[in-house]
C-alpha positions as CSV (number, residue, x, y, z in Angstrom):
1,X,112.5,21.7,217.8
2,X,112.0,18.9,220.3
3,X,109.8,16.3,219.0
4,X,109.6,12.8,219.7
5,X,108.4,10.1,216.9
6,X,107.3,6.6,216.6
7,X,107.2,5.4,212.7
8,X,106.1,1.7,212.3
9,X,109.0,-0.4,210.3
10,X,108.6,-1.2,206.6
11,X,110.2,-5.0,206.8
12,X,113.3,-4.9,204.2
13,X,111.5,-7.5,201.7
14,X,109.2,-4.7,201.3
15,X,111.2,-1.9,201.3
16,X,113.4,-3.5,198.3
17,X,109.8,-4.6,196.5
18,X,108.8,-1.8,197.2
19,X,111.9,0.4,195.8
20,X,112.2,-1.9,193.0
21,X,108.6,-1.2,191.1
22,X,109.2,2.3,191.9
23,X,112.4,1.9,189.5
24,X,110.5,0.1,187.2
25,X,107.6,2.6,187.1
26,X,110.2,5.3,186.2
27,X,111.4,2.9,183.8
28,X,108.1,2.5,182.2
29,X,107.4,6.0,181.8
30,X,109.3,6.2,178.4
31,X,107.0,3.7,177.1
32,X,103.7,4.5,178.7
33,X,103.0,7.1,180.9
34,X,100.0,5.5,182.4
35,X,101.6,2.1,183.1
36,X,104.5,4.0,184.7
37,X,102.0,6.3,187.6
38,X,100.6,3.1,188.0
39,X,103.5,1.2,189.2
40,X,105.5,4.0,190.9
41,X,101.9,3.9,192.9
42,X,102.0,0.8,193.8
43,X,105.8,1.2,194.9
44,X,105.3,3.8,196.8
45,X,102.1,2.0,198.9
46,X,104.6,-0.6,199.6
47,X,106.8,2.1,201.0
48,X,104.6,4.1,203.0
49,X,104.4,3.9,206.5
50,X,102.5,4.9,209.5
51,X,103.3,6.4,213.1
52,X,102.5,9.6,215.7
53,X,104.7,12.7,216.5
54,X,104.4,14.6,219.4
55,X,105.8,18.5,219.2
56,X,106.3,19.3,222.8
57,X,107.3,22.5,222.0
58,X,104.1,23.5,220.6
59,X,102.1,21.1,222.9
60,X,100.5,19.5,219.6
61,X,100.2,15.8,218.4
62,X,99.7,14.1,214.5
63,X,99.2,10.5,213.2
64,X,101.4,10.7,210.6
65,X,102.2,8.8,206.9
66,X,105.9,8.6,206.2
67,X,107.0,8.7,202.9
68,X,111.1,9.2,201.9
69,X,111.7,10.3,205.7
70,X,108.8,12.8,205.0
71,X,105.9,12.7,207.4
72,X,102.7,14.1,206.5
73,X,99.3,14.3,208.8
74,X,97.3,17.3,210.8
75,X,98.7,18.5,213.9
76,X,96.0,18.6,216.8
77,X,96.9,20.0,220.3
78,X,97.9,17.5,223.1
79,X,94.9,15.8,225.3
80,X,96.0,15.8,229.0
81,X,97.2,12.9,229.0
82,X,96.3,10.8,232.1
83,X,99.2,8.3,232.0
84,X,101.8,6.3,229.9
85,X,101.0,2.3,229.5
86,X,104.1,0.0,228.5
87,X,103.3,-3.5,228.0
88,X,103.6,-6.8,225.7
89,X,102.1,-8.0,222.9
90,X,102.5,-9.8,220.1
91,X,102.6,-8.2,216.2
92,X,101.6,-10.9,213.2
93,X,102.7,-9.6,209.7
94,X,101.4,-11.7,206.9
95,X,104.1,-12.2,204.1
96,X,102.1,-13.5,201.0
97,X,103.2,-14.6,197.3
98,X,101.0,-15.8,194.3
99,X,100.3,-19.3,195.5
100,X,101.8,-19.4,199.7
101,X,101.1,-17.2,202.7
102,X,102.3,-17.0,205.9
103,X,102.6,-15.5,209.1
104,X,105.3,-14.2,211.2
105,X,104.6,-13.3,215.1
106,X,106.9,-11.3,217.0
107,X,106.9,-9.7,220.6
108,X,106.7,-6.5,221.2
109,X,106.1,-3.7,223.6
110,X,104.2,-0.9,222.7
111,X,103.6,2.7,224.9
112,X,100.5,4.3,224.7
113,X,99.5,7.3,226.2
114,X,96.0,7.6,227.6
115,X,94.0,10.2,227.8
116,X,89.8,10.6,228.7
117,X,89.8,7.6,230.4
118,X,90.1,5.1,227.9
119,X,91.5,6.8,224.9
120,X,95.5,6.6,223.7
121,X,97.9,7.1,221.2
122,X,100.7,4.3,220.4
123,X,103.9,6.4,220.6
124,X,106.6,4.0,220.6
125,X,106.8,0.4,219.7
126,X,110.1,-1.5,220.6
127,X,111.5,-5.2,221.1
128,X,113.9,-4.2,224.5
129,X,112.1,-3.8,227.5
130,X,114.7,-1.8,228.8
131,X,114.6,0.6,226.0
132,X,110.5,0.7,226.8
133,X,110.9,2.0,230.1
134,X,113.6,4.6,229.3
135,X,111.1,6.3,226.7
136,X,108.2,5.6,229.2
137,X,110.5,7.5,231.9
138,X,110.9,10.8,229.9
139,X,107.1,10.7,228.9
140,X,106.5,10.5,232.9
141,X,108.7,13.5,233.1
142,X,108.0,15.8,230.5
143,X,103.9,15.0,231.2
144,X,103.7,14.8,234.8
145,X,102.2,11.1,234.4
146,X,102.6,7.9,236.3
147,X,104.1,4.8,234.4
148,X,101.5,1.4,234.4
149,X,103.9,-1.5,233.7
150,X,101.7,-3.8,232.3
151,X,104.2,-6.4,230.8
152,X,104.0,-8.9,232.9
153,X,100.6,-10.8,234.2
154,X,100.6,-8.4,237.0
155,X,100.0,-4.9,236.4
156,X,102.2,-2.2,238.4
157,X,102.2,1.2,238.5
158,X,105.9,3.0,239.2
């Protein structure tokens, strides 16, 4: 199968939360079973994560929830897709405990493929520019689309 898949990162503070009240909620289970569903629920939110595959053998898309390196959504078939879009932005993530909050920005540069005008789909999501425009490359390829480099103030198309 020749797929290609984006999955959004679960930061490690949350992934070890995250595995830790699922523990705890199998734990629990010897002493309440309803305590114990609750927190292996609440473990596994913290461990669920989001993204989009692309089958290109099949010609179909998904978003998809990933869960244990299990991905789960409904396949729809591929829009023509009118071109691929790499450019900069910025991603906050707000980190919160009981009584403090705060917010961490980083830059990033996302690809999105666009389709009926003004429609896309975030595919890929990465901190190396380099990196951006080598995924960017084989979506131009394997979709006949042109490449709009829009990470710098001046957009270009290549």
């Amino acid at each position: 199968m020749n797929k290609i898949i984006y999955l959004k990162e679960v930061p490690l503070l949350k992934k070890i939360l995250g595995y830790s009240i699922v523990v705890l909620g199998l734990l629990s289970f010897t002493a309440s079973i309803v305590f114990g569903a609750i927190f292996i629920a609440i473990g596994i939110n913290f461990l669920l994560t989001e993204g989009s595959e692309i089958d290109l053998d099949n010609s179909t898309y998904r978003s998809i929830h990933s869960l244990f390196g299990f991905h789960f959504g409904k396949w729809k078939p591929c829009p023509k897709f009118e071109y691929v879009s790499v450019f900069k932005t910025s991603e906050n993530q707000t980190v919160r405990v009981i009584t403090a909050e705060t917010t961490l920005q980083n830059d990033i540069i996302l690809l999105n493929l666009f389709y009926n005008s003004n429609k896309h789909i975030t595919f890929y999501k990465t901190q190396d520019k380099n990196d951006a425009f080598k995924v960017a490359e084989k979506f131009k390829l394997i979709f006949n689309i042109d490449v709009l480099d829009a990470t710098e103030s001046e957009k270009k198309w290549l």
